[in-house]
N, C-alpha and C positions, 0 to 999 in steps of 0.2 A: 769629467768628460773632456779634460785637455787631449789638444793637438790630436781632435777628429773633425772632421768636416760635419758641419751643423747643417739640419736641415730647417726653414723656415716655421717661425712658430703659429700655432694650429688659431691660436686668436691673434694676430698680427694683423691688421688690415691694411690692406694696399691703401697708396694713392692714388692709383689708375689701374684700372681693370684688365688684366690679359686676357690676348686674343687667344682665341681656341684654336686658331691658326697655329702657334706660335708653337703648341703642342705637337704639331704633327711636320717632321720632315721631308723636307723635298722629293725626296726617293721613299718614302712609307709607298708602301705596298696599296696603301688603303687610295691613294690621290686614285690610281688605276681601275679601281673598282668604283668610282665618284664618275671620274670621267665617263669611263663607258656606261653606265646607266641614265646617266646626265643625256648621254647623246641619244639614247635609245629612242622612239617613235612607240609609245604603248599604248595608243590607241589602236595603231596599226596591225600591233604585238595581239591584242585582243584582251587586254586587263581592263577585269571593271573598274568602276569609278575611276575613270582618269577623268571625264567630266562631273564633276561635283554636283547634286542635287539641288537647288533653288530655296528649298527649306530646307526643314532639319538639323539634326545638329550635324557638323562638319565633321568628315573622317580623316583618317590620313591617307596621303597620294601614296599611289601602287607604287610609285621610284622610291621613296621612304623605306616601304615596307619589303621590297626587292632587294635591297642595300643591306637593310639586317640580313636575310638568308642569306644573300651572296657572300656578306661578309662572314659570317658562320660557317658557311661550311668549308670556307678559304683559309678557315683558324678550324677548323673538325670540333666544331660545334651546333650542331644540329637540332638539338632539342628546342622547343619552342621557349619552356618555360627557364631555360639558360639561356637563351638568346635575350628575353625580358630583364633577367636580372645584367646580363652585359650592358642596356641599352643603359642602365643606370649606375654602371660602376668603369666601363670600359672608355678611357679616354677618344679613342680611335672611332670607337660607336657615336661617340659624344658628335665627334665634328662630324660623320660620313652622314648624319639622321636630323644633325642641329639642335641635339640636347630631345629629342622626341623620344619616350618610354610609352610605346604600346605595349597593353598586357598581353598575354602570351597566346588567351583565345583567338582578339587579333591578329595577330603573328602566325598562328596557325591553321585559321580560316583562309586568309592571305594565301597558301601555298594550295588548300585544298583547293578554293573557290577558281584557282587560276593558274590550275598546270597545265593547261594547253598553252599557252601565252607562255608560262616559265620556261618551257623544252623551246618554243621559239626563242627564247633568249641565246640559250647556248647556243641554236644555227646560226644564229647572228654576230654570237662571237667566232664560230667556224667561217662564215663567209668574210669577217674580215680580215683571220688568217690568208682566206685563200685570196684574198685583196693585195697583200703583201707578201705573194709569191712563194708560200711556202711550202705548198704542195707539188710543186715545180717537177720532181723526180720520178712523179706517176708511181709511183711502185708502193701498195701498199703489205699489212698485216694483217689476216683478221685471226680473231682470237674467242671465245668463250670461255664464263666459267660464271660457279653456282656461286650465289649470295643467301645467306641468310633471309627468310621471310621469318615474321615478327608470330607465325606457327609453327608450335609446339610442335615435335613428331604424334606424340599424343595423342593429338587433336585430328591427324590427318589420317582415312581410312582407306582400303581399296578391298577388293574383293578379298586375297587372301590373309589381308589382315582382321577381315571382318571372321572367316571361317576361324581362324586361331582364337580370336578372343572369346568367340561365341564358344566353342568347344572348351577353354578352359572356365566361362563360368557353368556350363553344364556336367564338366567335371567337379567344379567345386560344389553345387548343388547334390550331385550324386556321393559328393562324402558325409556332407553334412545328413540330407537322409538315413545313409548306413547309420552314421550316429546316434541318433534316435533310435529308429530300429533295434539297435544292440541295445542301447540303455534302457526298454521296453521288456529286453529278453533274459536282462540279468536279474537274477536273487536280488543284487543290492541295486537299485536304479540308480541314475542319475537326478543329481541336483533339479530342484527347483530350477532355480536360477540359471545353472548349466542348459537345464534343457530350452530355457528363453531364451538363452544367447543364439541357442542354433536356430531357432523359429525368427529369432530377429535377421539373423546373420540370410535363412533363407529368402526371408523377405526382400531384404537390400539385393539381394543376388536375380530375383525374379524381378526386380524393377531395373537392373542393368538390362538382364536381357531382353527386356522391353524395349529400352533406349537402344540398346543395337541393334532389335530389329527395326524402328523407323531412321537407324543411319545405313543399313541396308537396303532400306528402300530407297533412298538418295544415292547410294554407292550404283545400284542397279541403273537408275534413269541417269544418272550421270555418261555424259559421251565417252570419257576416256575411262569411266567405270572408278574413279576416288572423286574423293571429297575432304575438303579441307575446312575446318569450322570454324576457325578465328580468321584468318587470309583466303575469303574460299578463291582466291584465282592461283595463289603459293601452290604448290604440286612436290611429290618425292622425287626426289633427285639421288642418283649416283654420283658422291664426287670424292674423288681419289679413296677408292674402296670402300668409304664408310654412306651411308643413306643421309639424306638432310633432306628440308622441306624448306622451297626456297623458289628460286628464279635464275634463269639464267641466262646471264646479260651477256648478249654479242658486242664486239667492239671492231672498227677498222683504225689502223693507227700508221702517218705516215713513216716512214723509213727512217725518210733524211731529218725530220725534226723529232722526231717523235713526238707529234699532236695525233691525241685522237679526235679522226675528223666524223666519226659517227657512230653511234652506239643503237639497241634494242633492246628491251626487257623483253621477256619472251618465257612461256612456263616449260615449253620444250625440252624433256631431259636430252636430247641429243642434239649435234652439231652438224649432222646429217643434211639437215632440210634446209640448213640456214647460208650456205656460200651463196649461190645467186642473187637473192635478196640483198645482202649484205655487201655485196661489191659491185651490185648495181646504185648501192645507197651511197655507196665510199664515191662511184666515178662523177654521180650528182655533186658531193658534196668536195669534189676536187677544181670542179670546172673543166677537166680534161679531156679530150674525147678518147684517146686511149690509155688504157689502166694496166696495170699488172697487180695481181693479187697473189699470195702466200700463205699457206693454210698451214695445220697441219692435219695428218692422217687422218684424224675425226668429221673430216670432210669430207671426204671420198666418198662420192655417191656420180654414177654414171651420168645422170638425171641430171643432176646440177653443173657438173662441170662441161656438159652440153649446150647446157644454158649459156653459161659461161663465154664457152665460144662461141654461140649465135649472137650472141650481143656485142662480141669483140673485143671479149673481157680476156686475157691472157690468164693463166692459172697455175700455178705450183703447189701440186697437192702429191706428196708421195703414196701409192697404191698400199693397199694392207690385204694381207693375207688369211681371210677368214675359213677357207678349206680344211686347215690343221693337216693337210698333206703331208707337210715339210719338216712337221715336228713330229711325224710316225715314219720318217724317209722314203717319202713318195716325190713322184717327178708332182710339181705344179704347174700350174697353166702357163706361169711363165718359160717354164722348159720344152714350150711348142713352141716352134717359129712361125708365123704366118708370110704365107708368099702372094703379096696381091693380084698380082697377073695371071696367077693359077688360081685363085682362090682356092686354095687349101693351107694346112697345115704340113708343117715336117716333124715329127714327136722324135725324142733323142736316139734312138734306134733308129733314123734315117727315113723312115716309111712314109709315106704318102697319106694324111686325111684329107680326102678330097669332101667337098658340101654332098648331102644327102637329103632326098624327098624338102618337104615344102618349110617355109618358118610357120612356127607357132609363136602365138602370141600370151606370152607369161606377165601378169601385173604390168601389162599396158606398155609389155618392151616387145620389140617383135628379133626373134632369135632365129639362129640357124646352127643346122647343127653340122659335126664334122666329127665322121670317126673311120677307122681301117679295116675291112674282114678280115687281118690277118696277126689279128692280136694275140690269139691262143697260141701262134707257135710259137712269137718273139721270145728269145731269153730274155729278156729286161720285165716282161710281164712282172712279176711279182715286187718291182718296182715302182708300177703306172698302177694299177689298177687291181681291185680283188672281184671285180666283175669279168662279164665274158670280153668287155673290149673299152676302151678310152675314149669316151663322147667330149669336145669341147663345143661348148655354146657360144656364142658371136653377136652380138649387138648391130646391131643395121649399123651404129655410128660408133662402134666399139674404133673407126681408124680416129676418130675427133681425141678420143681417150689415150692409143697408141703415139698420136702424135703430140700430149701432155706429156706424157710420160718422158720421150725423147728431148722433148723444151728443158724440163728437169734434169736429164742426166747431162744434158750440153750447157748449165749455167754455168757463166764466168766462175761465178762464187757458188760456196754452199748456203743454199735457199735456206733449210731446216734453220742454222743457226741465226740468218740475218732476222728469219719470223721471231726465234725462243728470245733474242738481244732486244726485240722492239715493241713486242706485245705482251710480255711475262711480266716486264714492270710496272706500266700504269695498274695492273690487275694488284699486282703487290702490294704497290704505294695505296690505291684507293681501297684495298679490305685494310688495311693498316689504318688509314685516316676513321674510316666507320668502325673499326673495334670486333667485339664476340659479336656484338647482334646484327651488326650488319643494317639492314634496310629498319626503319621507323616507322612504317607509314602500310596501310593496307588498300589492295585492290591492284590491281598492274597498272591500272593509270596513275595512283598519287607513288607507286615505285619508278615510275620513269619519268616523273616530275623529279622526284629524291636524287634519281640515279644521272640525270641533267644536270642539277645543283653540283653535283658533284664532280660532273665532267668539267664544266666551265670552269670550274674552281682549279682545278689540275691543268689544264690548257691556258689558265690564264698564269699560274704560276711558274708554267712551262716558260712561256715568252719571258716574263719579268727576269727568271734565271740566264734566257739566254742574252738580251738585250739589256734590263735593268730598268728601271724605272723611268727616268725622266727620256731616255732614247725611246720608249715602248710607246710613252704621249705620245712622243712626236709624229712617231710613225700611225699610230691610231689620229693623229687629225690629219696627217697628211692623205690615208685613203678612206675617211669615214664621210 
């Protein structure tokens, strides 16, 4: 073993003891996750035992046990009972905890006992982004997308997956019968043993359909009509054409740094319901009083983008086309012009729809309608319409929606791309960080404890990238 560099031998004993300091470099990643938990206030936070009991044996302080998760899922390690074996093999654990190896039931009471308090954490590291000015540009992202719950497809029912299964073990029932029957009516019968397979095989089959129907009766009284048996809050999900059963997490994400400054678990397959909420969430967690938000299409919902503007919320959400007009070569509604001083329409053949009799009021929107008596003679008819005439419908605040629309076509920049640039990655990097399964943890509350841990952990590696370690202290003691 000449002319290699030797490493210290394994019974060697020191003359003096090194520091566990001495281990960890100035710019380690981990000093940043020491400090900010260091400073935190968790009583305030709402974690048990930060006051320690008078008797009993002594546990360990909630900052301890805070530091391991934080630091876990800052390295995508999550598991409680790898976090335990790090607590006892990982130098970096060593100094952040002080040589402390809680077993892992600990460790994972810890997260359950105290995720309302844990999601506080990450607001606490968003407000002191927004301490140091970094939300500055008002302009945010939002975004969606499904995550893995720790349920099976399997496992999860709804009405017509309950009719498919039931029908085919009523079909397997009705073969096994013929079976029988036949082997009753042949010269040569069947087996013994043959014919016990099928009387067993019927039996296991009449005891499924047993269990389907008392998960039929849960599917029935169920509000949204499924049920899910290992995750029951998990729900089916459409995501990018294939089904999953899962959750799906909203996020708002600044522009200019790209921090996500707010997130929601949510079992909601659609995106639909979620803009208002979600960028009333983002202008809270800016400090700003005016916002701009950028969606895309999966947003669009009249309802919401009303919202939107009644609160002062600005909005970029491009319109989608659900008619199918367009793609059978019909005029769509966007090839009427509307003339506000007339209140009517102009349809491409030049005509006149002026408004007609009273609005009615369709799922709580109140309409009006607008069409021409002289549709039958147009030559472009077979172009517009395969009815007698071209009805367009009109939203009391459909101008709130025209004058969105207009915001979008006159942006300096293309909105679409600056969204796909600044909300596709965090989504990326953090299902890459969690792997196939995605979320660990069941019920939507200990997922948006999970789904916190995670964020913090991504926002704080955000900063350390742009600033670096020992410049990130400074600025965290300068506004903490």
């Amino acid at each position: 073993m000449k002319r290699f560099i030797k490493g210290e031998s394994r019974t060697q004993s020191t003359m003096f003891p090194e520091l566990l300091d001495d281990y960890i470099d100035e710019d380690n990643s981990v000093r940043v996750i020491d400090y900010f938990i260091g400073e935190l206030d968790l009583l305030k936070l709402g974690f048990a035992s930060v006051q320690p009991h008078s008797t009993g044996r002594p546990g360990y302080h909630p900052s301890a046990l805070l530091k391991i998760y934080v630091y876990g899922y800052f390295n995508r390690i999550s598991s409680s009972r790898r976090l335990e074996k790090e607590t006892q093999r990982n130098v970096e654990m060593m100094w952040l905890t002080g040589r402390l190896t809680p077993d892992f039931k600990t460790i994972a009471d810890f997260r359950k006992d105290n995720g309302s308090a844990i999601r506080k954490v990450c607001a606490e590291f968003v407000g002191l982004c927004r301490k140091m000015n970094l939300f500055s540009q008002a302009l945010v992202a939002i975004d969606g997308s499904k995550f893995k719950a720790v349920n099976n497809r399997d496992k999860n029912f709804s009405q017509g997956k309950m009719k498919r299964q039931q029908k085919r073990v009523e079909d397997s029932l009705d073969k096994y019968f013929a079976l029988l029957e036949k082997g009753d009516q042949k010269e040569t019968p069947i087996t013994q043993e043959k014919k016990q397979s099928y009387q067993d095989r019927i039996v296991a089959l009449r005891e499924e359909m047993t269990r389907l129907k008392k998960i039929e009766g849960l599917v029935e009284s169920a509000p949204d009509k499924q049920v899910s048996m290992t995750d029951p809050d998990s729900r089916a999900m459409k995501s990018r054409g294939a089904g999953i059963v899962g959750y799906n997490v909203q996020i708002s994400v600044d522009v200019e740094n790209h921090l996500i400054m707010d997130h929601l678990v949510t079992n909601a397959g659609s995106d639909r319901s979620q803009l208002s909420n979600m960028a009333k969430r983002a202008r809270e967690a800016s400090g700003e009083e005016t916002l701009s938000v950028v969606a895309d299409r999966g947003y669009y919902k009249g309802e919401e983008l009303v919202a939107c503007e009644n609160e002062g919320i600005k909005s970029y959400v491009p319109k989608t086309d659900t008619s199918g007009k367009s793609v059978n070569g019909l005029y769509t509604r966007s090839d009427f012009r509307y003339i506000p001083e007339d209140d009517e329409y102009i349809c491409p053949a030049g005509e006149q729809l002026p408004r007609r009799g009273n609005a009615n009021v369709e799922k709580g929107m109140l309409l009006y309608r607008y069409f021409s008596k002289n549709c039958k003679d147009c030559p472009l008819k077979i172009k517009c319409t395969p009815g007698k005439e071209r009805r367009i419908r009109r939203w009391e605040h459909e101008s709130k929606l025209e004058m969105m629309e207009q915001r979008l076509e006159q942006a300096p920049e293309n909105m679409m791309n600056i969204r796909r640039c600044t909300v596709e990655h965090p989504f990326g990097t953090l299902k890459a960080w969690m792997g196939w399964t995605h979320f660990l943890t069941k019920g939507q509350g200990n997922v948006s404890t999970e789904m916190s841990l995670h964020v913090l952990s991504y926002n704080m590696k955000r900063l350390i990238n742009m600033f670096g370690v020992g410049s990130l202290l400074e600025k965290l003691a300068s506004v903490g």
